[in-house]
C-alpha positions as CSV (number, residue, x, y, z in Angstrom):
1,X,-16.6,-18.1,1.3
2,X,-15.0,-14.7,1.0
3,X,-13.1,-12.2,2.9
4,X,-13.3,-7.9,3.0
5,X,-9.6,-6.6,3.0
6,X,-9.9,-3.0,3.5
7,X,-6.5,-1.3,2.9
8,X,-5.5,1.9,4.3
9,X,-2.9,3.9,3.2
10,X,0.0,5.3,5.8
11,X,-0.2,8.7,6.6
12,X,3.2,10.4,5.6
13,X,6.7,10.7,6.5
14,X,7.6,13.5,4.2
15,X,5.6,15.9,1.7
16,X,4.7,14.7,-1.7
17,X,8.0,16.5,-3.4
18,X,10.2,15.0,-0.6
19,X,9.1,11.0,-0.9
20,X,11.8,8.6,-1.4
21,X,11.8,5.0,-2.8
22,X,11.8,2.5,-0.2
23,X,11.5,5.2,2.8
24,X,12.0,4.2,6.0
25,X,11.1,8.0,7.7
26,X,9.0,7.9,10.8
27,X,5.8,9.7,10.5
28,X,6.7,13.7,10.2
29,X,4.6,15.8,12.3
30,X,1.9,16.5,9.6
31,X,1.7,12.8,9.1
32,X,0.8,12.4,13.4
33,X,-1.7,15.4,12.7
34,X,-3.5,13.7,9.8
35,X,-3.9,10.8,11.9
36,X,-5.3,12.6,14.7
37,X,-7.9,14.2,12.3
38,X,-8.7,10.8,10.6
39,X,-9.0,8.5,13.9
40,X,-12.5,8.9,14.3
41,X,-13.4,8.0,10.8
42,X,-11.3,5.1,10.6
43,X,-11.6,3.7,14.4
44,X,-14.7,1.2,13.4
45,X,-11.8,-0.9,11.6
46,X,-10.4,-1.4,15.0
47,X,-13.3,-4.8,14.7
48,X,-11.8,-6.4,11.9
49,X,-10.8,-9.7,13.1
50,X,-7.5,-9.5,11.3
51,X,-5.1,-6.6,11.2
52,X,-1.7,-6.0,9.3
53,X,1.1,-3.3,8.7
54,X,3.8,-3.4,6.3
55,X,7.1,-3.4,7.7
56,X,7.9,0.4,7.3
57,X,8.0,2.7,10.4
58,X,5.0,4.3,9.3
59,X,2.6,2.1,8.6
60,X,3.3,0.7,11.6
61,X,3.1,3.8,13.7
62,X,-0.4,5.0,11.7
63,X,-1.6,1.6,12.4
64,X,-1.0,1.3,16.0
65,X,-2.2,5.4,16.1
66,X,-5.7,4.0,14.9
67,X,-5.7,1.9,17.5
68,X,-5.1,-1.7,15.0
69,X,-2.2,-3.1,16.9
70,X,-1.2,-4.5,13.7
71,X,1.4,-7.4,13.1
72,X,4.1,-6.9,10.5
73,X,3.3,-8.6,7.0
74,X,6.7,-8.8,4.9
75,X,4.4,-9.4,2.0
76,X,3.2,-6.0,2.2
77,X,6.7,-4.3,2.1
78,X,7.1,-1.9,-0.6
79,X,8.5,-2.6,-3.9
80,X,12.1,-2.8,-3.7
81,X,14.0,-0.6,-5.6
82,X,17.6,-1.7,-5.4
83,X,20.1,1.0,-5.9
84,X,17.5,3.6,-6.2
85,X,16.9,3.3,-2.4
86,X,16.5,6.5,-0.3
87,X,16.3,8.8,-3.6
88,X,13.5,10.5,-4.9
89,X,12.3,10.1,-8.5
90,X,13.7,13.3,-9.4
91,X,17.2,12.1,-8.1
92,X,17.1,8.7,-9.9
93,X,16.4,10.4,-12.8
94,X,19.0,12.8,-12.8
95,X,21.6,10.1,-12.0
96,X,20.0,7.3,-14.5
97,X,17.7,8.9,-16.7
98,X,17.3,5.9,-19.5
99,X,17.1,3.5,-17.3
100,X,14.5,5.0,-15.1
101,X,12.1,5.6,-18.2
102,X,12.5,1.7,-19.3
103,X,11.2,1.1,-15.6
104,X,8.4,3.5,-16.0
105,X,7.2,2.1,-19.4
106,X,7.6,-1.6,-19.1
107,X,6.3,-3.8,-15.8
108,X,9.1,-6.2,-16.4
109,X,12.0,-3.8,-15.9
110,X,13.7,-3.9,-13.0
111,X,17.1,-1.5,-14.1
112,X,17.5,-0.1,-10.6
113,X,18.7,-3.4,-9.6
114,X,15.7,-4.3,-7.2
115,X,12.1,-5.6,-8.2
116,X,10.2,-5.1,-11.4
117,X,6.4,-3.3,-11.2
118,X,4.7,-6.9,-12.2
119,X,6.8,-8.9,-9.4
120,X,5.9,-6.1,-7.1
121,X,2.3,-6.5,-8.3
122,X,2.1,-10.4,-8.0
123,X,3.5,-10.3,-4.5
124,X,0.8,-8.3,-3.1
125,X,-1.7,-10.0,-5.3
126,X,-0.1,-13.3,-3.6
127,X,-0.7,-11.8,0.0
128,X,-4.4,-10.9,-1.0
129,X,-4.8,-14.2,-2.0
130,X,-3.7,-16.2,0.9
131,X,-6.0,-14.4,3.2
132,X,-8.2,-16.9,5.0
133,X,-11.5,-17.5,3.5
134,X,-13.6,-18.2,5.9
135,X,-16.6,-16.5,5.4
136,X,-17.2,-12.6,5.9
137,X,-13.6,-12.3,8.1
138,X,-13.1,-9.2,7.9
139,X,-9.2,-7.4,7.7
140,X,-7.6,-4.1,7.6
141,X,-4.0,-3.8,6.5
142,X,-2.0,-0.2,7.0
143,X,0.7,0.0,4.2
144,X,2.4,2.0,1.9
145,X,0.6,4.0,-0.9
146,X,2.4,2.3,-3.2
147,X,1.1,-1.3,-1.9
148,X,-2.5,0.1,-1.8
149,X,-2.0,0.4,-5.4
150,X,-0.5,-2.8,-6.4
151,X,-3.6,-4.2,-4.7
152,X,-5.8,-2.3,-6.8
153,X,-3.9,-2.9,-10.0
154,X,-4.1,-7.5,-8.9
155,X,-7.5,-7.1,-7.8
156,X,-8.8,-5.3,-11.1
157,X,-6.9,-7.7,-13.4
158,X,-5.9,-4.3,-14.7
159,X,-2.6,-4.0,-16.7
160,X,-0.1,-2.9,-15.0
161,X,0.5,0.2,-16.5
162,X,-2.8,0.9,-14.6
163,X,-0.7,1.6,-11.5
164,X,1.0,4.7,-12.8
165,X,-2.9,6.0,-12.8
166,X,-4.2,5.6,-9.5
167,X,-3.4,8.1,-6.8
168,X,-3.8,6.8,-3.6
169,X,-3.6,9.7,-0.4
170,X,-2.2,8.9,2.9
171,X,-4.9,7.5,4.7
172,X,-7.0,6.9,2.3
173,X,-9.2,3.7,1.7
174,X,-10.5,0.8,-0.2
175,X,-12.3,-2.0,0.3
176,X,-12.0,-5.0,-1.6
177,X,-13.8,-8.2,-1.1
178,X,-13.8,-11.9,-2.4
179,X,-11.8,-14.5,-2.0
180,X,-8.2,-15.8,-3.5
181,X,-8.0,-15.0,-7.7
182,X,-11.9,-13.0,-7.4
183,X,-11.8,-9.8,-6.1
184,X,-14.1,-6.8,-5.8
185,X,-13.4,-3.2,-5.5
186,X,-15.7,-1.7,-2.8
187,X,-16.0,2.0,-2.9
188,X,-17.3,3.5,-0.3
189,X,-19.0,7.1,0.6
190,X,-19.3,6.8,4.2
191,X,-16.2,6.6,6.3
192,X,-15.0,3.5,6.0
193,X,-16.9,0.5,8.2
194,X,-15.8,-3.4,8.7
């Protein structure tokens, strides 16, 4: 038995420079007109039996955009950063400069307060692995870069250092299949189909 969870990454709120920890901005304008030009490529996961959002205004707005009608998966929130919510890497490292380099360079720090990288990393890896197995189901889930990566980093087995490699674009994404504990990376070249 095994499932194909294609995640897709919510189309922005703000420009690269500009994104906050644990942002709760609507989509911006640029973010509806990526969308717009991304629909018809991502529309044929509208079939997937199962679709989900993380919680955050624009994963739920690109989601129901591409026509997904998500529900809201808690699992998929983004990590929680404690008192660094709201400011930008730039800011948190102007205010806590240390302790924002012990965060970066070990998964087990958690020195703004909130959740470490490898909690973050086993909570999406928990969601992934409690999807139902029956056999080719397939699922889409809109969410946060940063939880498009965490899946990447538990499905790989990778260390989790490997998360401060991947870039993930707004509405980008990846496929990966298996079941709960076994996963594949699926990499598509065609726009993505369920």
């Amino acid at each position: 038995m095994h499932v194909r969870v294609t995640l897709v990454a919510a189309a922005r709120s703000s420009s690269l420079l500009a994104e906050r920890f644990d942002d709760d901005r609507p989509l911006d304008q640029a973010g509806w007109d990526e969308v717009q030009r991304a629909a018809h490529g991502l529309m044929p996961l509208a079939a997937a039996e199962l679709r989900y959002c993380s919680p955050t205004p624009r994963s739920r707005a690109t989601g129901d955009a591409l026509g997904l009608a998500p529900l809201v998966q808690l699992a998929l929130r983004d990590c929680d950063m404690g008192r660094w919510r709201g400011l930008t890497l730039g800011e948190a490292m102007a205010r806590e400069p240390e302790a924002v380099d012990g965060w970066l360079a070990d998964p087990y720090s958690a020195a703004h307060g909130g959740e470490s990288l490898l909690a973050f990393v086993q909570r999406v890896g928990g969601w992934l692995d409690t999807r139902p197995a029956d056999d080719g189901v397939r699922i889409v889930a809109v969410a946060e870069p940063a939880v498009v990566r965490a899946a990447v980093v538990y499905a790989l087995k990778a260390p989790p250092a490997t998360y401060w490699n991947l870039d993930v674009r707004p509405l980008s994404a990846v496929t990966l299949t298996g079941r709960g504990g076994r996963w594949n990376l699926r990499l598509d070249a065609q726009p993505v189909r369920v």
